[in-house]
Structure formats: C-alpha cells, structure tokens
N, CA, C and O of each residue as an XYZ file, in Angstrom:
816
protein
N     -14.214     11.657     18.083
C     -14.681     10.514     17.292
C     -14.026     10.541     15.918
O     -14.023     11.476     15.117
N     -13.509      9.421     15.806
C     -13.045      9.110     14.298
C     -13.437      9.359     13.317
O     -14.657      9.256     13.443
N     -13.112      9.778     11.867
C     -14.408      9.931     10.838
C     -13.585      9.077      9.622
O     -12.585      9.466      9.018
N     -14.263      7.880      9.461
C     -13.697      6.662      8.514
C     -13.674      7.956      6.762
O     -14.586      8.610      6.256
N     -11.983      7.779      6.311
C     -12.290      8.007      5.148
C     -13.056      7.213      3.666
O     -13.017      6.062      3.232
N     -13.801      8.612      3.152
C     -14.529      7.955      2.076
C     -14.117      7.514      1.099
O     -13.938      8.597      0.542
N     -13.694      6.563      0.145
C     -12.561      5.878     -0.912
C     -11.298      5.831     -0.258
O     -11.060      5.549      0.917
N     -10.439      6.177     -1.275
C      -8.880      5.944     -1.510
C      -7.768      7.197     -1.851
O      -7.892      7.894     -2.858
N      -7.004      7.322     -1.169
C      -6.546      8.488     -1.310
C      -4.622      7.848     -1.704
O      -4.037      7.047     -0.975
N      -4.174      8.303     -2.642
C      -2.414      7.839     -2.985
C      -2.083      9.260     -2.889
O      -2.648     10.148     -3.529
N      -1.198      9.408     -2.108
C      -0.156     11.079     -2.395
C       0.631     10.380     -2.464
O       0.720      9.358     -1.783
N       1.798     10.937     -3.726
C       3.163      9.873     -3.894
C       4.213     11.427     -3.636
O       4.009     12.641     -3.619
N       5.173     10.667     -3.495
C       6.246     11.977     -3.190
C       6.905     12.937     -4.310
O       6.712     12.496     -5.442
N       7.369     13.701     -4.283
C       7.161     15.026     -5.463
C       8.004     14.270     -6.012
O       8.611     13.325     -5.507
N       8.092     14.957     -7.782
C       8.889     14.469     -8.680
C       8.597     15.383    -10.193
O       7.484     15.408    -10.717
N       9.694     16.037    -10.709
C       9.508     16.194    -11.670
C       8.618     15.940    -12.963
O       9.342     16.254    -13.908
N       7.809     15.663    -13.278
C       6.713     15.451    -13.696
C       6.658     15.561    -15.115
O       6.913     14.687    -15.944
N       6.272     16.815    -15.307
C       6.390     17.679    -16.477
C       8.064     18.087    -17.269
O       8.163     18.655    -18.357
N       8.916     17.761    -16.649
C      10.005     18.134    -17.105
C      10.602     19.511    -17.195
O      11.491     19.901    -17.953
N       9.647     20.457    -15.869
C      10.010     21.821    -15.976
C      10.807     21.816    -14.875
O      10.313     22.567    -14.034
N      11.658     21.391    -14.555
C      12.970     21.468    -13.415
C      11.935     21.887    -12.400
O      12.309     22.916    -11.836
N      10.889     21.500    -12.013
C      10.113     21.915    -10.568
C       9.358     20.415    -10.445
O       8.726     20.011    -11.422
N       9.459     19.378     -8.894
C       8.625     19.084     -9.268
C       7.525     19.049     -8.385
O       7.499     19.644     -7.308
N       6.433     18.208     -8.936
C       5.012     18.079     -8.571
C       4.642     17.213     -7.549
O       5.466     16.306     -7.439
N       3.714     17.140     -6.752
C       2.907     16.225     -5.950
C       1.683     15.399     -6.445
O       0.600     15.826     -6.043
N       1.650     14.247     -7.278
C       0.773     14.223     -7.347
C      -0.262     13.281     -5.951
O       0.076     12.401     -5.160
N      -1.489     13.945     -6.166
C      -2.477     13.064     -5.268
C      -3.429     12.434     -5.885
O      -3.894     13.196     -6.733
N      -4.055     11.237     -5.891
C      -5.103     10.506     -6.921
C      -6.157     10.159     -5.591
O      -5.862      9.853     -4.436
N      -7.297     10.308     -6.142
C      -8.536      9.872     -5.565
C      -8.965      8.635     -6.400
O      -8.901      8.546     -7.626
N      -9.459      7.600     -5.438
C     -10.209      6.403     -5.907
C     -11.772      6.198     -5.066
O     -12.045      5.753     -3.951
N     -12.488      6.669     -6.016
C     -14.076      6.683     -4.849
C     -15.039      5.746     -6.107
O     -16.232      5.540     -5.885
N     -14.466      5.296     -7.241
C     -15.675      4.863     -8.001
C     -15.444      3.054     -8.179
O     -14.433      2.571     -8.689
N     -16.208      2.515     -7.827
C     -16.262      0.998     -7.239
C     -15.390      0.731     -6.883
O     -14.626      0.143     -7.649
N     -14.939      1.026     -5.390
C     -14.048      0.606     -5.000
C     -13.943     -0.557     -4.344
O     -14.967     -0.966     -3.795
N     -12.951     -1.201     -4.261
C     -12.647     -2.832     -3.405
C     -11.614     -2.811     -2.484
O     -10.579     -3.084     -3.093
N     -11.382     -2.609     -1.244
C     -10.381     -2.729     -0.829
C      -9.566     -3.974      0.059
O     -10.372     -4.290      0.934
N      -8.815     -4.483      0.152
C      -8.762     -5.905      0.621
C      -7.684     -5.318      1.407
O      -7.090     -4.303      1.042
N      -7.406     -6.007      2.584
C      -6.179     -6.186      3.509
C      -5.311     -7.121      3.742
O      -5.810     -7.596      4.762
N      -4.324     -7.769      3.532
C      -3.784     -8.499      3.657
C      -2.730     -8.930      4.358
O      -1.724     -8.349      3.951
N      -2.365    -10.081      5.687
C      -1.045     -9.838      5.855
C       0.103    -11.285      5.423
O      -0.095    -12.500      5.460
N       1.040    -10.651      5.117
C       1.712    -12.201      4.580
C       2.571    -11.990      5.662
O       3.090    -10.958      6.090
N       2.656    -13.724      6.202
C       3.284    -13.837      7.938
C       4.483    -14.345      7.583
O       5.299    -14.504      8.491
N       4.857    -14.705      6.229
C       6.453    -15.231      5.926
C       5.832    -16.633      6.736
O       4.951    -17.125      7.442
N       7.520    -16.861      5.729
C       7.572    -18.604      6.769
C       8.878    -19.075      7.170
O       9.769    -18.644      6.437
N       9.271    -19.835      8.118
C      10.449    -20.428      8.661
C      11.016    -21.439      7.261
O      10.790    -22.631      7.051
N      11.954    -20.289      6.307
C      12.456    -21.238      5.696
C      13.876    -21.759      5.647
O      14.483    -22.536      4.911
N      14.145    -21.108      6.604
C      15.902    -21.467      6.946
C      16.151    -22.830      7.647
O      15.721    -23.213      8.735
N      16.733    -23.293      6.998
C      16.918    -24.925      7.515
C      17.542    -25.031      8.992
O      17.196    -25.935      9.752
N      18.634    -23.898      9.408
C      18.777    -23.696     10.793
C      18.234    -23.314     11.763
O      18.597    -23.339     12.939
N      16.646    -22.660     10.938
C      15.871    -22.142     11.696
C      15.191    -23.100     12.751
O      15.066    -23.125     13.975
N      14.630    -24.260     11.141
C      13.653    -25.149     11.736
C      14.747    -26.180     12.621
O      14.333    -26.667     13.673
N      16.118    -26.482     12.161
C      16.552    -27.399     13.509
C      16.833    -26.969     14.774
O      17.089    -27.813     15.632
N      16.828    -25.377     15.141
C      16.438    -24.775     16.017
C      15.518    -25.112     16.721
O      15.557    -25.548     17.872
N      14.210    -24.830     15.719
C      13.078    -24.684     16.594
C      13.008    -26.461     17.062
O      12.387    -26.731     18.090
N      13.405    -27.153     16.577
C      13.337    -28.641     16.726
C      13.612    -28.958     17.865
O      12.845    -29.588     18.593
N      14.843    -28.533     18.210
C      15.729    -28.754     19.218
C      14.713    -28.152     20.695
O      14.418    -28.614     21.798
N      14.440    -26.911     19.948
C      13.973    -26.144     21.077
C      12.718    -26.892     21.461
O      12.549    -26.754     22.672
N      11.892    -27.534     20.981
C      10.719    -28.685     21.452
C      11.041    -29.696     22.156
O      10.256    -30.371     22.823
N      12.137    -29.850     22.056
C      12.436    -31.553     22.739
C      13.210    -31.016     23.775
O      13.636    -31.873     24.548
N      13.674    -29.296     24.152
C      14.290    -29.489     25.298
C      12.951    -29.118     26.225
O      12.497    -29.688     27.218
N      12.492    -27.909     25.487
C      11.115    -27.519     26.321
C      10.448    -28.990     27.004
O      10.524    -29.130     28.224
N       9.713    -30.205     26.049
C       9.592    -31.401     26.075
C      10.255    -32.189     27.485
O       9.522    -32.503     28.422
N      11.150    -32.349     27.487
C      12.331    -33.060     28.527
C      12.085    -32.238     29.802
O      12.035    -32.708     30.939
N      11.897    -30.590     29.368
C      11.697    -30.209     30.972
C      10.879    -30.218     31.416
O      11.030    -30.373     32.628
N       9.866    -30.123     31.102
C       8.194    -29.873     31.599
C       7.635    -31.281     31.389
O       6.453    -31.446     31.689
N       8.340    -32.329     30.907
C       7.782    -33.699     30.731
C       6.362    -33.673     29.969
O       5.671    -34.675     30.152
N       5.943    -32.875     29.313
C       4.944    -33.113     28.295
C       5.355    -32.705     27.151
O       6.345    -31.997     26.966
N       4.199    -33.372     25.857
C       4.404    -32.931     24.715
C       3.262    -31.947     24.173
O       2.120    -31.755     24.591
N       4.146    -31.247     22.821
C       3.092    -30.168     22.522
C       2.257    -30.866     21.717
O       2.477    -31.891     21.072
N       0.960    -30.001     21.849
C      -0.015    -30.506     21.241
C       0.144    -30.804     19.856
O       0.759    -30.160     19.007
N      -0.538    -31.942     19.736
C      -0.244    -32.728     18.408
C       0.927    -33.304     17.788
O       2.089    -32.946     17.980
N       0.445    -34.407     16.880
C       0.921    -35.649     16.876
C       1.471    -35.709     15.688
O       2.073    -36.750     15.424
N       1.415    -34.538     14.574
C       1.908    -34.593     13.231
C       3.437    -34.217     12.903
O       4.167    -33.285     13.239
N       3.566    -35.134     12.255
C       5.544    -34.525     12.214
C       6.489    -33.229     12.103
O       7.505    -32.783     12.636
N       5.303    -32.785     10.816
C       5.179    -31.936     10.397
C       4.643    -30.216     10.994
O       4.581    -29.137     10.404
N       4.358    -30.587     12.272
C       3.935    -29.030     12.724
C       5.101    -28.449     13.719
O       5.813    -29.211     14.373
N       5.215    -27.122     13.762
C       5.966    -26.244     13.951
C       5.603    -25.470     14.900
O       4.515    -24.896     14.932
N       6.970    -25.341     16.227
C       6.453    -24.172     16.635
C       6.911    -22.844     15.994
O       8.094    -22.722     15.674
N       5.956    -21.765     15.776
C       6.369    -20.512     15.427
C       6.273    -19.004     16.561
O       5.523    -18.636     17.465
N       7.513    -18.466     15.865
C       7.527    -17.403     16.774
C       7.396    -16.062     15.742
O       8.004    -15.896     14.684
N       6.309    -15.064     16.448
C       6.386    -13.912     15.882
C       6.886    -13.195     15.908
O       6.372    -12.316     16.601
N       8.511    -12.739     15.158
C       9.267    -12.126     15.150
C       9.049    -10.626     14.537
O       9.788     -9.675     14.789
N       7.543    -10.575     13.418
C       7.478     -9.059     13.338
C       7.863     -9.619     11.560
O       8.252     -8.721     10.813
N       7.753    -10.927     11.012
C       8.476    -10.691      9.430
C       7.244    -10.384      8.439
O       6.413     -9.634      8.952
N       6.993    -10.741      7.325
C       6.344    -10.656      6.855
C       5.788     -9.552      6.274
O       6.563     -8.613      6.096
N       4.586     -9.405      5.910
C       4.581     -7.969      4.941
C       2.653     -7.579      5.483
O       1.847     -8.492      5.661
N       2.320     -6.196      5.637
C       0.910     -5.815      5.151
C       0.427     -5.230      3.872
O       0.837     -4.193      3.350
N      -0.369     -5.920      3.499
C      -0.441     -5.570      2.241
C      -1.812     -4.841      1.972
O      -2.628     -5.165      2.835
N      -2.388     -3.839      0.920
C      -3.151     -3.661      0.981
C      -3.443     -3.452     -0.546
O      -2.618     -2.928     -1.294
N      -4.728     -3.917     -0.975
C      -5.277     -3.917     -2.399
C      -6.430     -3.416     -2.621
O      -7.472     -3.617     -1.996
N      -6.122     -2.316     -4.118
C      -7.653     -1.513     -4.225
C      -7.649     -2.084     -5.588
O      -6.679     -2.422     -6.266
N      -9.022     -2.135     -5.892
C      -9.580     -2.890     -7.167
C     -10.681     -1.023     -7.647
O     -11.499     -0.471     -6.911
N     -10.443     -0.781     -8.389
C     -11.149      0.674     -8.923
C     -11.388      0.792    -10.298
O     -10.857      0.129    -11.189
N     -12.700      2.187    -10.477
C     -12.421      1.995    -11.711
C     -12.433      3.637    -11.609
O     -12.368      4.281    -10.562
N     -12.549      4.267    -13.211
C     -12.023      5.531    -13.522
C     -13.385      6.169    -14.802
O     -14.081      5.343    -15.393
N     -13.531      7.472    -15.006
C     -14.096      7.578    -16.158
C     -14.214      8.774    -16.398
O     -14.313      9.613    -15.503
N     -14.224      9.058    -17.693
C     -14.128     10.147    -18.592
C     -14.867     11.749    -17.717
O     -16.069     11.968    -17.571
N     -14.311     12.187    -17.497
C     -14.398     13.683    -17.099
C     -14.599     13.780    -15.570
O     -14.926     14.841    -15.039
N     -14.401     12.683    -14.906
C     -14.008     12.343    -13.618
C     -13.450     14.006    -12.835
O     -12.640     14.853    -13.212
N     -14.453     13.888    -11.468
C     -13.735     14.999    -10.665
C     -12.716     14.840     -9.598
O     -11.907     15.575     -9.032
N     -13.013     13.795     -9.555
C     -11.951     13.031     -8.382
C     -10.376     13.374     -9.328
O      -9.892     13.298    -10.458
N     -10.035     13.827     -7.790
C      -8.396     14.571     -8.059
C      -7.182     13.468     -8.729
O      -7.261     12.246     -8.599
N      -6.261     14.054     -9.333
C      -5.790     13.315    -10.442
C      -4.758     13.970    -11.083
O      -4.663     14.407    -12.230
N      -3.830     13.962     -9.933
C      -2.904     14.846    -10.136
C      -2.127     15.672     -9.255
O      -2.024     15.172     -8.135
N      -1.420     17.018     -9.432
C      -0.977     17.950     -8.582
C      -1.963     18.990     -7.995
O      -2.019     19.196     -6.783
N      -2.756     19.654     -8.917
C      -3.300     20.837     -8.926
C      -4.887     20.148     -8.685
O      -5.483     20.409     -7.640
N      -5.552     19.199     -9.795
C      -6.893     18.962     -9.601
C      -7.944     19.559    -10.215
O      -9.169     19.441    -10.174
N      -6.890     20.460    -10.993
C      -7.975     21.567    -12.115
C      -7.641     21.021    -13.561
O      -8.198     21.513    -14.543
N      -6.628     19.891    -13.686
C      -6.527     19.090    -15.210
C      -6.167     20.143    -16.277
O      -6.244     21.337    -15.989
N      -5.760     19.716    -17.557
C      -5.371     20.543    -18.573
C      -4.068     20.488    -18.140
O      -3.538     21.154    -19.029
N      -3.010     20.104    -17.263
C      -1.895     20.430    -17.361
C      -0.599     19.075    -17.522
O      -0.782     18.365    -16.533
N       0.027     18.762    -17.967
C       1.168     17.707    -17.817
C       0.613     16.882    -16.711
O       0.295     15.719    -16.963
N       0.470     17.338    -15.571
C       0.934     16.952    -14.039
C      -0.362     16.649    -13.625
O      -0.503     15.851    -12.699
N      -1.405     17.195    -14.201
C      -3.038     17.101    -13.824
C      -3.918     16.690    -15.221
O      -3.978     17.103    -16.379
N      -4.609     15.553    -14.357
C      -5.513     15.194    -15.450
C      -6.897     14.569    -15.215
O      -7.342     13.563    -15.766
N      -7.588     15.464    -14.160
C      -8.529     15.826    -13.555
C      -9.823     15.733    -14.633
O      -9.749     16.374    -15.681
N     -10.401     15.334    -14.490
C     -11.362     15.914    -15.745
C     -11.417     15.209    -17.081
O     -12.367     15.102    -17.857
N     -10.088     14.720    -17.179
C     -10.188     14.290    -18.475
C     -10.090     13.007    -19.209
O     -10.851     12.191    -18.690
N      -9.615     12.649    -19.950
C     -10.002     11.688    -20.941
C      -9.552     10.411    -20.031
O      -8.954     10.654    -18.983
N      -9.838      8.957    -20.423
C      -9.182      8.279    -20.012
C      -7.867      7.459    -20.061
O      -7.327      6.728    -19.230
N      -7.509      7.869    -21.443
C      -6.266      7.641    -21.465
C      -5.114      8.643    -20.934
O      -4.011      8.324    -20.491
N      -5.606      9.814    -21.080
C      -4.822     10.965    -19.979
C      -4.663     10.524    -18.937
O      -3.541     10.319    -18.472
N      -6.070     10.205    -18.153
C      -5.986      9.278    -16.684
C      -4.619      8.392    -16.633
O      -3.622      8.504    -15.919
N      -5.006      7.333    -17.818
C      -3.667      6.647    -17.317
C      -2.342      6.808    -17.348
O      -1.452      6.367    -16.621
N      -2.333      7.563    -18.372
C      -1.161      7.896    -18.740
C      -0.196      8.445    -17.634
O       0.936      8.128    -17.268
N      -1.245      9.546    -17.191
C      -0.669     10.417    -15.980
C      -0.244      9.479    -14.882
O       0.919      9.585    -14.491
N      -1.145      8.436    -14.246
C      -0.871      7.310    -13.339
C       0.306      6.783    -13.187
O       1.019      6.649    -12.192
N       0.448      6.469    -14.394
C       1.580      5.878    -14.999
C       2.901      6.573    -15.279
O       3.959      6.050    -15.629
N       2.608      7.962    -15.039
C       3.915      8.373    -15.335
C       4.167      9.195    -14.086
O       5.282      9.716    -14.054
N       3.493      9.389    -13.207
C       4.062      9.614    -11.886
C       4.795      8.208    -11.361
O       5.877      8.116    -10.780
N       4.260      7.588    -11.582
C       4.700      6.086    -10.920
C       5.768      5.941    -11.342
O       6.515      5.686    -10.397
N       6.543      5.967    -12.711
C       7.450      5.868    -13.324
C       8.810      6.843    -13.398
O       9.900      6.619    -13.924
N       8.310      8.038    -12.650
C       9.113      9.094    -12.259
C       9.359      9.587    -10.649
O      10.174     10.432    -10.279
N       8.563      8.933     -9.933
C       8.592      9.490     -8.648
C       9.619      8.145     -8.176
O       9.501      7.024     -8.671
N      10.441      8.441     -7.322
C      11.262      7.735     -6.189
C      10.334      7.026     -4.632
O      10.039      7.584     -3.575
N      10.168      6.051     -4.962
C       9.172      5.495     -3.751
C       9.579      4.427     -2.962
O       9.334      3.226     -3.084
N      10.437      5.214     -1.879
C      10.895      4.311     -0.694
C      10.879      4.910      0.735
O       9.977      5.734      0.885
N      11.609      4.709      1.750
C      11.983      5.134      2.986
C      12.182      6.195      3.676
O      11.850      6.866      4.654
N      13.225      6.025      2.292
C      14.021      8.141      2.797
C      12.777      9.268      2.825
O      11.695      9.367      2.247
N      13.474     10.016      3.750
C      13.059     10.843      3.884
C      12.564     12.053      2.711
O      13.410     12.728      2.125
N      11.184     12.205      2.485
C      10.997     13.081      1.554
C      10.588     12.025      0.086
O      10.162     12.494     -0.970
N      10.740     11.113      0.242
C      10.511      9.497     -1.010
C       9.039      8.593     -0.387
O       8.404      7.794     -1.075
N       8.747      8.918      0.917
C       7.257      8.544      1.024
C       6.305      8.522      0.683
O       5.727      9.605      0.773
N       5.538      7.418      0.117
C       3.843      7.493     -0.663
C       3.207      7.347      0.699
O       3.726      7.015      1.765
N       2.235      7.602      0.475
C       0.651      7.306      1.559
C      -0.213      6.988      1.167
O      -0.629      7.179      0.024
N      -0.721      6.394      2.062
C      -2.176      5.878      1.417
C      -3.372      6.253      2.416
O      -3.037      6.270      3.600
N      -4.290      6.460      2.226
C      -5.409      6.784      3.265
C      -6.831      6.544      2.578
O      -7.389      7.026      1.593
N      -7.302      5.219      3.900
C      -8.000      4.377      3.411
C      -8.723      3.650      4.710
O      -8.093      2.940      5.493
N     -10.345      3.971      4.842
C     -10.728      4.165      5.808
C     -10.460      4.596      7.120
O     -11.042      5.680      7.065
N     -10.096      4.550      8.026
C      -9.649      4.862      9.325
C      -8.281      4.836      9.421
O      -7.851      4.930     10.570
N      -7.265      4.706      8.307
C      -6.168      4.988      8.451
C      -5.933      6.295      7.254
O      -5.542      6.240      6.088
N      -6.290      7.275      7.979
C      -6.325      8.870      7.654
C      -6.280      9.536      8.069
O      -6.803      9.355      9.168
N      -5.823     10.740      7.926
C      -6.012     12.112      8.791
C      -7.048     12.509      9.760
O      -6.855     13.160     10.787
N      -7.815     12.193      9.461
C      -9.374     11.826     10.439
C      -9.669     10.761     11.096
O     -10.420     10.628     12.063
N      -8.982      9.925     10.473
C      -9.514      8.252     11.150
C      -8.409      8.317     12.308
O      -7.596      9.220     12.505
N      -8.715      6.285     13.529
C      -8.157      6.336     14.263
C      -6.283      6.266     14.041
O      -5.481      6.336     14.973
N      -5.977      6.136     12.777
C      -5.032      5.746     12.736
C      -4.240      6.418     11.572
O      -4.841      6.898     10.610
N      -2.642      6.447     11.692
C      -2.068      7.192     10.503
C      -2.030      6.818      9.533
O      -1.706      5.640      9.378
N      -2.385      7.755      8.258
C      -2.130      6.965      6.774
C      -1.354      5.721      7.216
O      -0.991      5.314      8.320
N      -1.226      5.248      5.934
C      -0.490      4.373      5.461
C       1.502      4.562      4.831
O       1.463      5.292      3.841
N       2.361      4.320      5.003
C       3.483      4.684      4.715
C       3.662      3.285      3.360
O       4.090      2.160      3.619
N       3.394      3.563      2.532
C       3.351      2.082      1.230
C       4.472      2.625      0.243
O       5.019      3.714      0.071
N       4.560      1.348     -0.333
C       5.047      1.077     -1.626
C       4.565      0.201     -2.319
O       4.615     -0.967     -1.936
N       3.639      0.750     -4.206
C       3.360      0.252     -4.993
C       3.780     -1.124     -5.602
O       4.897     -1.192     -6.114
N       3.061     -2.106     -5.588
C       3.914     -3.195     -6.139
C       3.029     -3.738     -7.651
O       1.900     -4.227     -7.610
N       3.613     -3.581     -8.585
C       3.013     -4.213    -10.104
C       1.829     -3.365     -9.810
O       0.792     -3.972     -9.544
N       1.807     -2.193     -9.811
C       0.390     -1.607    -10.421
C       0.104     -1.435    -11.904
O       0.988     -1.067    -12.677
N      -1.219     -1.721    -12.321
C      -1.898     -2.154    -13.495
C      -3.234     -1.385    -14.029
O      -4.391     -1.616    -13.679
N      -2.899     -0.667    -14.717
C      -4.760      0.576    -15.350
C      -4.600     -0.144    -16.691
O      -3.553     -0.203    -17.336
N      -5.871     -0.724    -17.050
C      -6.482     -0.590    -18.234
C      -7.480     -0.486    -18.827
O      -8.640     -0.711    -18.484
N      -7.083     -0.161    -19.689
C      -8.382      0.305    -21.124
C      -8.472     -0.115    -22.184
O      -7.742      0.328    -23.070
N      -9.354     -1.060    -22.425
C      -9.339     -1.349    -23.848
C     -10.490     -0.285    -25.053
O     -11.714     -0.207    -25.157
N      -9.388      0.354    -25.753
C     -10.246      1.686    -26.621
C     -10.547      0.832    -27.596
O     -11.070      1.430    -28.537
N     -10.429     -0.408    -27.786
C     -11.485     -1.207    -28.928
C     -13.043     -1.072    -28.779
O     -13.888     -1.163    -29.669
N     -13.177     -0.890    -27.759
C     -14.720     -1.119    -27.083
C     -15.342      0.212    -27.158
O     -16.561      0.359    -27.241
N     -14.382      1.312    -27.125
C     -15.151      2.358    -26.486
C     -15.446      2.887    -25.552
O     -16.308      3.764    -25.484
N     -14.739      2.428    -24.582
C     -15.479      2.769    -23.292
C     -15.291      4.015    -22.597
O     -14.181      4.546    -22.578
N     -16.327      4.544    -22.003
C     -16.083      5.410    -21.030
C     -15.311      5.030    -19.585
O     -15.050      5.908    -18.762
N     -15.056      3.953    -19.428
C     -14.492      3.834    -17.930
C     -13.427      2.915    -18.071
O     -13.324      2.120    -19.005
N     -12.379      3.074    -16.820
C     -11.421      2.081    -17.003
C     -11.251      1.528    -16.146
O     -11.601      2.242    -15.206
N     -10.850      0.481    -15.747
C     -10.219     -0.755    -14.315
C      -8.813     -0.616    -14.098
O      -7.896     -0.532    -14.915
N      -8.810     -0.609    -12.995
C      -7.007     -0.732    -12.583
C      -6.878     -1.497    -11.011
O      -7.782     -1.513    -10.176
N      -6.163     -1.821    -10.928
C      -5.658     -2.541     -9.717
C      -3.745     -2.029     -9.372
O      -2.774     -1.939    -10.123
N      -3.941     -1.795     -7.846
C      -2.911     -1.747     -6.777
C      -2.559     -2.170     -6.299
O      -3.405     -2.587     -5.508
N      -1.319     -2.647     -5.984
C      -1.117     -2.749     -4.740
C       0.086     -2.325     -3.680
O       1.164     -1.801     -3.964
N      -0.293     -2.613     -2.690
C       0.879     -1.278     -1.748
C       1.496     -2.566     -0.673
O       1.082     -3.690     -0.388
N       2.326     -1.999     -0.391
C       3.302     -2.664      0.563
C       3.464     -1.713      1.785
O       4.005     -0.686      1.374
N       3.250     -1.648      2.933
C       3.344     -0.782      4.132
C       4.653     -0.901      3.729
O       5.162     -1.801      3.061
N       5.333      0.451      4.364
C       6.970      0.068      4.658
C       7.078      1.302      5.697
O       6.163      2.114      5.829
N       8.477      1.368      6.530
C       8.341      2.118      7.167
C       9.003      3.413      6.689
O       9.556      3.584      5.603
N       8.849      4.322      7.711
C       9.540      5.325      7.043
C      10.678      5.977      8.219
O      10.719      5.966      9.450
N      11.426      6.454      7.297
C      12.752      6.891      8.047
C      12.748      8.211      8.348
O      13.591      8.512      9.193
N      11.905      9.334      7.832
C      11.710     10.342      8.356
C      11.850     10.558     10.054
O      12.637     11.301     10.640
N      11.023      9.837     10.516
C      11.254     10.399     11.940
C      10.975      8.695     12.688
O      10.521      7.680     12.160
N      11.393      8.907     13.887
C      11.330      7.832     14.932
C      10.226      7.500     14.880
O       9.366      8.348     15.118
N       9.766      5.899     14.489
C       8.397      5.299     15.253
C       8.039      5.098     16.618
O       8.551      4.237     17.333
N       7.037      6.009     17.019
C       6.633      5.434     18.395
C       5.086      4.823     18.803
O       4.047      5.468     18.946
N       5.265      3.610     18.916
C       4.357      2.862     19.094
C       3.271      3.396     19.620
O       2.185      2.928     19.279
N       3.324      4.459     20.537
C       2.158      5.069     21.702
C       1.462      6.085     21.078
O       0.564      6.747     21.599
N       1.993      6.227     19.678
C       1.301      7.256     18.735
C       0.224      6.976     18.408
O      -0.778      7.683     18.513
N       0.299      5.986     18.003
C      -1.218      5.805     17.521
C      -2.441      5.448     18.633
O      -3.627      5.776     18.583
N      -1.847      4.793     19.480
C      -3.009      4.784     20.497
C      -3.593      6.458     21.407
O      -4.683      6.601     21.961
N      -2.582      7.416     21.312
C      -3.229      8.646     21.550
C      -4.005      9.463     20.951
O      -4.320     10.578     21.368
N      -4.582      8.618     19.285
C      -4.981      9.592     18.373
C      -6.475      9.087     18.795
O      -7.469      9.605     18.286
C-alpha cells in the first residue's frame, strides 16, 4: 500500500554552494500551509500547416464515410494528442522563523548551505541562492525532484523530474513578521539519466 507524502519535498542537484570547491545538495521541506495545484497545459495547433492539414484531413475523412463531424461551427478542430504541452505543478507555502523543516544540505542550519532553524531572511536567501547556483536541467546528475503526495518514494508513483519556473519568496521586514510566502513553480521534464520505461510505474 502506498503511503501519500506529507507536504513538499525539492532536492535540487548538487552545486557549489558555499564556495568551498565541494558542492552541496540542497533539500527544502514545504509542510506549512501548503497549496498544491496541478496543472496541464495541452499546447495548441498553431502552425498554419498544421491546421490546413487537419482541414484537409476532415473533408477527406468526410467524403469517405459520407458523414460529417459533429458540429456545425467553423471554427472547431479536430485535435490529435501528440504528447505536447507541459505538466505543471504549483506550491503556494509559507515559512517561519526557527522552522525545523529541512532547509538545506545538512538540516542542522548555522552553515552557508543550511539554514534550518533560522531567520527568515536566511530562509530566503539560501532558497535563492541554491536556485541561482545549481544547474537545473536533463543531464544527467542536473536533476531537481519534487515529491508531492503520491508521487514519492513511498507513493504510487516516482518523484517528480521538474524544472523551476519564476520562483518567488517574500518578506516584507517592514511589518515584522515572523513568517514568509513564496510561490513555485515546476515544469516536469524528462530526464536523460536513464531510459524511460513506461511499465515502471505501473509495477510500483
């Protein structure tokens, strides 16, 4: 039996960090109001050869089978699912001052690379500067993850293979606050490490 993970989990791929010629892993936990949304964007037929394609391809289908497709508007399309488009996935979170949720490499804070525990502008800072130093794509060894309910180590299905798009933490220290808001978002992508096989996931 599956066991749905609890929050949000980002491991981004190692990277120099600290600037000590070694680098770090960081991993961030998101468990405090979390939001998570799913999204998929299906693209659209915008190639003009596409659609006189598909045009063509109605009126021959049409001519052979002697009927027409349903509906009467000029304007509708047949579409084919070729696989384009994007999954997207969005966490809405927040953060706060002496926080145990991991935040970092190590998770014990006080260090460059870890900031576990501490303040909230450390929080972001650190966020922000893994993001800004780590390499996050395809290649092998450049993979982020994400793991986020049932797509986890426990759940029915494998992390997530993403890439960050316009991620955003803030804090306004006018106010005072103990806590901060940030928003994500990830882009599945695949990864080139090893061969995808479809039958993987249905054996887990």
């Amino acid at each position: 039996m599956a066991v749905t993970f609890s929050g949000a989990k980002l491991t981004l791929p190692p990277a120099d960090v600290d600037n000590d010629g070694q680098p770090e892993q960081g991993v961030f936990e998101f468990r405090t109001n979390l939001t998570v949304a799913f999204q998929t964007r299906t693209g659209r037929l915008g190639s003009q050869k596409a659609n006189q394609f598909l045009a063509f391809f109605s009126d021959f289908i049409e001519q052979q089978t002697d009927t027409e497709f349903a509906g009467t508007g000029k304007r509708q399309q047949v579409v084919l699912d070729l696989g384009a488009g994007a999954h997207v996935i969005e966490l809405d979170f927040q953060g706060f001052t002496g926080s145990g949720h991991r935040w970092g490499d190590s998770g014990d804070g006080g260090t460059a690379s870890d900031a576990t525990g501490e303040s909230l502008q450390r929080q972001m800072e650190l966020l922000d500067r893994y993001l800004q130093v780590c390499e996050i794509d395809s290649r092998p060894g450049h993979e982020a993850y994400l793991e986020v309910g049932n797509y986890s180590e426990s759940g029915y299905y494998a992390p997530l293979v993403i890439a960050p798009e316009e991620p955003r933490v803030e804090v306004d220290f006018t106010e005072q606050s103990s806590t901060f808001d940030g928003s994500l978002t990830f882009v599945e992508t695949a990864s080139l490490s090893e061969p995808y096989h479809a039958s993987s996931r249905n054996e887990r």
